[in-house]
Each structure stands twice: as structure tokens, then as C-alpha cells.
C-alpha positions in Angstrom: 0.0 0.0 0.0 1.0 3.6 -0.4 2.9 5.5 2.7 2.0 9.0 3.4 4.5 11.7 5.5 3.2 14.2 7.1 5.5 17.4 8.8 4.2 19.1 11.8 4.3 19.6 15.6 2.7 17.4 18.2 1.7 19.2 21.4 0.7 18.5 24.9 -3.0 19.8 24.5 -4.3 20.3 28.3 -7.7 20.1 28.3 -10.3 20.9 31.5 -12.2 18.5 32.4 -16.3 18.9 32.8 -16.1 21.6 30.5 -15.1 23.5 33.0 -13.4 27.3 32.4 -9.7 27.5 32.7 -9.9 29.7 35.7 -12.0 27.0 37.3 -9.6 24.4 37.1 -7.4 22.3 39.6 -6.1 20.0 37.0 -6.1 19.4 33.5 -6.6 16.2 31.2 -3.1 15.8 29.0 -2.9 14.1 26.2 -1.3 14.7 22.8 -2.2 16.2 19.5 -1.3 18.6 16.6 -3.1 18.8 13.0 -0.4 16.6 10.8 0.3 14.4 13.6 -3.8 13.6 13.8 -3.9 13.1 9.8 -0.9 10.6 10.5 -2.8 8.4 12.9 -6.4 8.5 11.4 -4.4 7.4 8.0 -3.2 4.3 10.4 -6.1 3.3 12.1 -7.2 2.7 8.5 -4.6 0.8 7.7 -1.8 3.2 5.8 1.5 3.1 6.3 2.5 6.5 7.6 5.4 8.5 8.7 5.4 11.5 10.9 8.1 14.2 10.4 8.8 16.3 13.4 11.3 17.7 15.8 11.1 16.5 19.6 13.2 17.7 23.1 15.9 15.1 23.8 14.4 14.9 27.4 11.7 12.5 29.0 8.8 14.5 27.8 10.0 14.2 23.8 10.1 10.7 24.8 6.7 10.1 26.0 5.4 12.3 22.8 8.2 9.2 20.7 5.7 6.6 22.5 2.9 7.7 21.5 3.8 8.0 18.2 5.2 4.6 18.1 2.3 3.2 19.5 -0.3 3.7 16.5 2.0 2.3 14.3 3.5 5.4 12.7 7.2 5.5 11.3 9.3 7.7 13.3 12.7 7.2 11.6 12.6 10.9 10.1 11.9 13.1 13.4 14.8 15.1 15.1 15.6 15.5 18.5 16.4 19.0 19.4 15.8 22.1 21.5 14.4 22.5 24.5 10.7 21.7 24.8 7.6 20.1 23.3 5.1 22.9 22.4 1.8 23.1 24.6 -1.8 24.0 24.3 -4.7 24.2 26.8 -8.4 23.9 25.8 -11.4 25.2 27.4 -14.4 23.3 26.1 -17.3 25.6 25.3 -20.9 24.8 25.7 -24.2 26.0 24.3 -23.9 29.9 23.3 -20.4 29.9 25.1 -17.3 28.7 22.5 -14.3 26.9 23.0 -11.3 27.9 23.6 -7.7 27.3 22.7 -4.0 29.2 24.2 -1.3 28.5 22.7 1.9 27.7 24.7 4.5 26.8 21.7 6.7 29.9 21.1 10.4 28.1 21.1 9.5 24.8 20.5 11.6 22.1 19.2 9.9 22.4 15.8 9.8 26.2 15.7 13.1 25.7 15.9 13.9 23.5 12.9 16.4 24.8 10.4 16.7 24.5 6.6 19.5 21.4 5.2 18.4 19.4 8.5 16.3 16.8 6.9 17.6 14.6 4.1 14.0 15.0 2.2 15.5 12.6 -0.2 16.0 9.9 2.5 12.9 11.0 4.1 11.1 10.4 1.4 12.4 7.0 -0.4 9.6 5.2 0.1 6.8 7.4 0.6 4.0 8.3 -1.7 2.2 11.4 -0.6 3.2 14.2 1.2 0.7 16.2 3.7 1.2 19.9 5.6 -1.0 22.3 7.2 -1.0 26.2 7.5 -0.2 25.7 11.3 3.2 24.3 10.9 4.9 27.7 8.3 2.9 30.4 10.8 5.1 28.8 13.7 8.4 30.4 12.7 10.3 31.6 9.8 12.5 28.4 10.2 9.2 26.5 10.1 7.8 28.2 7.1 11.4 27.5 4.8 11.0 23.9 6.3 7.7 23.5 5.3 8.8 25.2 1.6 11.9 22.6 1.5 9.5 20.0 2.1 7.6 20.7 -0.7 9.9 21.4 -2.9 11.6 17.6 -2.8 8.4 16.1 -2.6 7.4 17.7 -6.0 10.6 16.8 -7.3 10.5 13.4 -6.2 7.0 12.8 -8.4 5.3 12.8 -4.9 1.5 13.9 -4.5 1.1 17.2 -1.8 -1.7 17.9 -0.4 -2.2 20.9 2.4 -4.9 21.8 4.7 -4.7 25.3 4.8 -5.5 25.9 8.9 -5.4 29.2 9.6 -5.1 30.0 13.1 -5.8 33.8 14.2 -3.4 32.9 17.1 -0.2 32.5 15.4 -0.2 35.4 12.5 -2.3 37.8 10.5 -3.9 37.0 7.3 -1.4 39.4 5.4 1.4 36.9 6.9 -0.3 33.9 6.5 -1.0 35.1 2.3 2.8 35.6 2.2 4.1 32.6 3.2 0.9 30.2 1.6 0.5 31.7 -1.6 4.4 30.7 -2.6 3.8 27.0 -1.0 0.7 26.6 -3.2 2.8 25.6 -5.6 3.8 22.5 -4.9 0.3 21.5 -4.0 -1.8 19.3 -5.7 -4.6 18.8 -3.5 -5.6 21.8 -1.2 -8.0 21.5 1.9 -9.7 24.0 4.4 -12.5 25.7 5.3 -14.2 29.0 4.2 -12.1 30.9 6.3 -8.6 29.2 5.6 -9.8 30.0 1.9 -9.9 33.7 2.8 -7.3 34.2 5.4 -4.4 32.2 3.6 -5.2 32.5 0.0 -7.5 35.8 -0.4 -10.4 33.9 -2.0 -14.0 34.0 -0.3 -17.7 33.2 -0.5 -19.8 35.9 -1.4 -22.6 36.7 0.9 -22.3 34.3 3.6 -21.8 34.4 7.5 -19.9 31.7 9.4 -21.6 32.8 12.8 -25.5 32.2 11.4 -25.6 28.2 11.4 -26.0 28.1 8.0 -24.0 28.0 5.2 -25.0 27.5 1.1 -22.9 25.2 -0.2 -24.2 26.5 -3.7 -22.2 30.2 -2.7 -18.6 27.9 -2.0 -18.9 26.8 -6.0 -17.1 29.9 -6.7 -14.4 29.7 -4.1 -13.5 26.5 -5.8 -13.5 27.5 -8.9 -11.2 31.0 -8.3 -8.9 28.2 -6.1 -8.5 26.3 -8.8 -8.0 29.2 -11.7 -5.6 30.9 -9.1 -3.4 28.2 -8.1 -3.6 25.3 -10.5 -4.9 22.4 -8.1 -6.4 19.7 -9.0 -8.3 18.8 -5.9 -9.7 21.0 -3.7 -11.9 19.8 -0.4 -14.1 22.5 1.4 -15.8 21.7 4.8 -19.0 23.4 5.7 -19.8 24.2 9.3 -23.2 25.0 10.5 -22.2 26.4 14.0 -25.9 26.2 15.7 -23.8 26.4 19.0 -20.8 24.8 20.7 -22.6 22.1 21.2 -24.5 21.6 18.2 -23.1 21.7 14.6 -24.3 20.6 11.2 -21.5 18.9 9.3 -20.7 18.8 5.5 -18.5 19.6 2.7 -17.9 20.5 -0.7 -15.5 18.9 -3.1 -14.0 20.1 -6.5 -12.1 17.2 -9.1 -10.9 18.8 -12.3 -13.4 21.1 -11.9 -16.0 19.1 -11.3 -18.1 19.6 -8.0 -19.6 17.3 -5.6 -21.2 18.2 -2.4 -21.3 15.9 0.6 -23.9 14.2 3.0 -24.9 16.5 5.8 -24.5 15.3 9.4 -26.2 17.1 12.5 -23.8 16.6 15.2 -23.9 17.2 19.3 -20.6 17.6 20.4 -18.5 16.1 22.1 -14.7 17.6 21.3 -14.5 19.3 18.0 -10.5 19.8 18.0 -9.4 17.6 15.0 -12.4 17.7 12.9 -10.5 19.3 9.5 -7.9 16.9 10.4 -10.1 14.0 10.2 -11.7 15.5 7.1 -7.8 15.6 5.6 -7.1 11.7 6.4 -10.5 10.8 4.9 -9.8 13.1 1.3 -5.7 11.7 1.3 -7.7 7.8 1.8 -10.2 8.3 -0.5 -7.7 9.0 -3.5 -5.5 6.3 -2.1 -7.5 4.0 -2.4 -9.0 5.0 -5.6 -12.3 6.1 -4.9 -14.9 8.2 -6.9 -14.8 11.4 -6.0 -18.2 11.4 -4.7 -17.2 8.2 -2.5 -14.3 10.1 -1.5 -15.8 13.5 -0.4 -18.9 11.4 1.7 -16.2 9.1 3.2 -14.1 12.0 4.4 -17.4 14.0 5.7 -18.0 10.7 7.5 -14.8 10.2 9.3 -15.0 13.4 10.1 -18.6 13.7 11.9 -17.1 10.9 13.4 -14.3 12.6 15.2 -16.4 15.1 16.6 -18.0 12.1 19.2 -14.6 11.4 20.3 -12.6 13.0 23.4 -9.3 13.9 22.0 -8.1 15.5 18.6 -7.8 11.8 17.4 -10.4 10.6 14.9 -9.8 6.6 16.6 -12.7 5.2 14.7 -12.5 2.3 11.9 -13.3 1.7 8.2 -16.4 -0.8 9.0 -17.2 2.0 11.5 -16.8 5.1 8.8 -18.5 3.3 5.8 -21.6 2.0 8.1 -22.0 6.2 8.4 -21.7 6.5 4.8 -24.3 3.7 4.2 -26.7 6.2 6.5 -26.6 4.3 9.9 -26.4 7.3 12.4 -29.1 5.6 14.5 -25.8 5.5 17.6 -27.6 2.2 19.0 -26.0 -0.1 21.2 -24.0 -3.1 19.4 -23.8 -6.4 21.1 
């Protein structure tokens, strides 16, 4: 089967429990995460061979991060040990009318850190297929962003498929910074991924007429956003997800899909939340699977919207879900009973 890299940070994400507010808390629920590392292991839980690319403290916490890797699966032959810390990130979980929230703690981490001519991209590569970054990992650091560029670069070289999830996060630069740095790295893309605000904030194209805070979205108004994409930037995928924020605790769930400029628009999924950190990523994994495997578009985009409303149920920003669990969503069981 192919094997897919991906190049990004894990964090420490500490989360409060009970959706309680970060002033509230005593403790906090750790765990890991980090939006290439999540498309890594929802690509393994479906059985593809993946490699994560990173950068990690020599030190016991980069070691537990290592283990973590390592245990789903993922090839960690590629990731550097250097610097001085693993970045952070604490979550508040919203509720109702009240939204989540997310604080960064990552500024001099050991992959904000990473320098150009540090990573053989041609042995990192050998043997993989298709290569995957986000918007996240270039608005870390300059360092990060001529990384992320080398990356590219070699993978186009090398005959390798990139694909990139746009992510912008509001947190780590402005949209004029986040233009300059994405627009040269669209490139090397083949296969671009986001939402209607990474379409805006990183690459200046946007809906007309819509408003991400009403609960609902046209997918009919995102037709044009994929068609400038593709006119703009030359790629020849492009997957959009659509949001319906009802609350933080209720969403609506979907996506829209252009292949050679043909559009598709996905299954819609009504969802009550349970943690909604990793749903793009899951989205990602399902798109990179999809053409993997060889799917119809249309297979690909409902398979991906799947997963996705899938990882949205789960505590965590990994999607840990199955194939036979994915494709029984796709076949329109969402009835959640019990199996025994």
C-alpha cells in the first residue's frame, strides 16, 4: 500500500475537564495532538502506512510524545531530537452559546526551531508516496515556514502527491502573513484542503454573501471559491468543509469537493458535540484515503465527511474510529444504538 509523511508539531493539549473554564480548574486532562500528527494516525487506524516528520526535546517529555507516536504504528525514523521543549496548548471546552477555547503555549518549540538542510528530504522520502502539511506548521516560525517550503519542494521533485490543509489559526499570524508565506507554497500542491475561512485568510479567496456565525451556510455560494482556487493556483483537488455552528454544542457537518473542476457536495451530518478539536484533520485523512484507495470522488468526499462527523464524538483530537465504523455512516446508519 502507499505510505504517506506528514511534517508538523505534536503538542501536549491540556484540556479541562467537565467543560469546566480554565480559571475554574485544579487539573487538566493531557494528552497529545497537533493537526499533521492527527492526519498521520487516522491514516493508520485505516490501515496506511505512515510517517510523521517532526522535531522533539531530547528529554523524557519528547520521549513520551516518541511513544505515543510509536504506538499507532506510525514510522518515526525521520523526526529530530532537538531544543528544548515540546510545544503546549490548553483547551477550554465551550458549551451551548459559550465557544471553545484554545491558548497556545509553543513559542520556542523544538519544531519552531527547525532549520533548513536538517532533513535529508530525499531519504525521508524514499519510500513514501504522498506528502501532507498544514497552514499551522509555516505560521510557527520563519524556520518552520522555509522547512515547510523545503519539504515541498523535494516532494514535487521526487514525483510525490502534496496535499495541504490550509488551517489558519488567528493565534499565530495575521492573514497578510499567512497570504505571504501560503500563496508561494501553493505551488507545490496538488490537492488543497480547508475551510471557508482558511480560503480567505491564507489564499484571499472568499464566498460571497455568507456568515460563518448564522448556522448556515450555502454550499451552492462555495462553488465559486472552488473554482477562483482552482483558476488561481492550478490544483487539482480542492476539499471544502462546511460548518453550521448552531452552538458549541450543536453543529451541522458537510462539505464541498472540487475534481478537475467538477463539483460534488457531501452528505450532511447534524452533530452534538462532544470535542471538535481535529475535525479538519479528520476530514484531511478521509480526502488523502479516499484518493488512495481509488475512490470516486463522490465516494471520497462522503467518506471524508464521515470520518470526520465521526471525530467530533470522540474525546481527543484523534479521529480513533475504523473503516467498517466510517463506511456504516456512509451507508446512513447514524441511529448511535448499542452493538452487542
Amino acid at each position: 500500500m502507499k505510505k504517506v509523511a506528514t511534517l508538523g508539531e505534536i503538542l501536549m493539549r491540556l484540556a479541562t475537564p467537565n467543560k469546566e473554564r480554565i480559571l475554574q480548574a485544579k487539573n487538566f486532562d493531557a494528552d497529545y495532538g497537533g493537526g499533521e500528527y492527527n492526519v498521520a494516525v487516522s491514516l493508520s487506524q485505516f490501515g496506511v502506512p505512515t510517517k510523521f516528520i517532526t522535531a522533539l526535546p531530547d528529554n523524557a517529555v519528547g520521549d513520551a510524545a516518541l511513544y505515543r507516536i510509536r504506538g499507532f504504528g506510525i514510522d518515526t525514523t525521520s523526526i529530530l531530537r532537538q531544543g528544548d521543549r515540546l510545544g503546549l496548548y490548553f483547551l477550554e471546552h465551550g458549551a451551548a452559546m459559550r465557544a471553545s477555547k484554545v491558548v497556545y503555549d509553543r513559542a520556542k518549540s523544538s519544531i519552531s526551531d527547525i532549520k533548513t538542510n536538517t532533513v535529508d528530504w530525499q531519504k525521508a522520502f524514499s519510500d513514501i508516496d504522498w506528502f501532507h502539511f498544514t497552514g499551522i506548521t509555516p505560521a510557527l516560525s520563519k524556520s518552520a515556514a522555509e522547512v515547510t517550503l523545503e519539504a515541498a519542494k523535494a516532494a514535487k521533485e521526487m514525483g510525490i502527491t502534496v496535499s495541504a490543509d490550509m488551517n489558519y489559526r488567528k493565534n499565530l499570524w495575521s492573514p497578510q502573513d499567512a497570504q505571504a508565506t501560503m500563496k508561494p507554497l501553493m505551488e507545490y500542491v496538488d490537492i488543497a484542503i480547508g475551510n471557508e475561512e482558511d480560503a480567505e485568510k491564507c489564499l484571499g479567496v472568499s464566498a460571497e454573501n455568507q456568515d460563518v456565525t448564522s448556522g448556515e451556510l450555502n454550499p451552492d455560494a462555495y462553488r465559486d471559491v472552488l473554482n477562483k482556487l482552482s483558476d488561481n493556483f492550478g490544483f487539482k483537488k480542492i476539499g471544502i468543509t462546511l460548518r453550521e455552528s448552531i452552538s458549541a454544542s450543536d453543529n451541522n457537518w458537510s462539505a464541498i469537493y472540487s475534481d478537475n473542476g467538477n463539483i460534488y457536495v457531501g452528505n450532511k451530518y447534524s452533530i452534538h458535540m462532544v470535542d471538535r478539536v481535529g475535525g479538519g484533520d479528520a476530514f484531511s485523512a478521509g480526502i488523502i484515503y479516499g484518493n488512495l484507495m481509488g475512490m470516486s470522488s463522490e465516494d471520497t468526499l462522503n467518506f471524508a465527511v464521515a470520518s470526520s462527523a465521526l471525530a467530533h464524538t470522540i474525546h481527543g483530537d484523534l479521529n480513533l474510529v475504523t473503516l467498517s465504523e466510517v463506511n456504516s455512516i456512509v451507508k446512513g446508519d447514524t441511529s448511535g444504538r448499542v452493538q452487542r
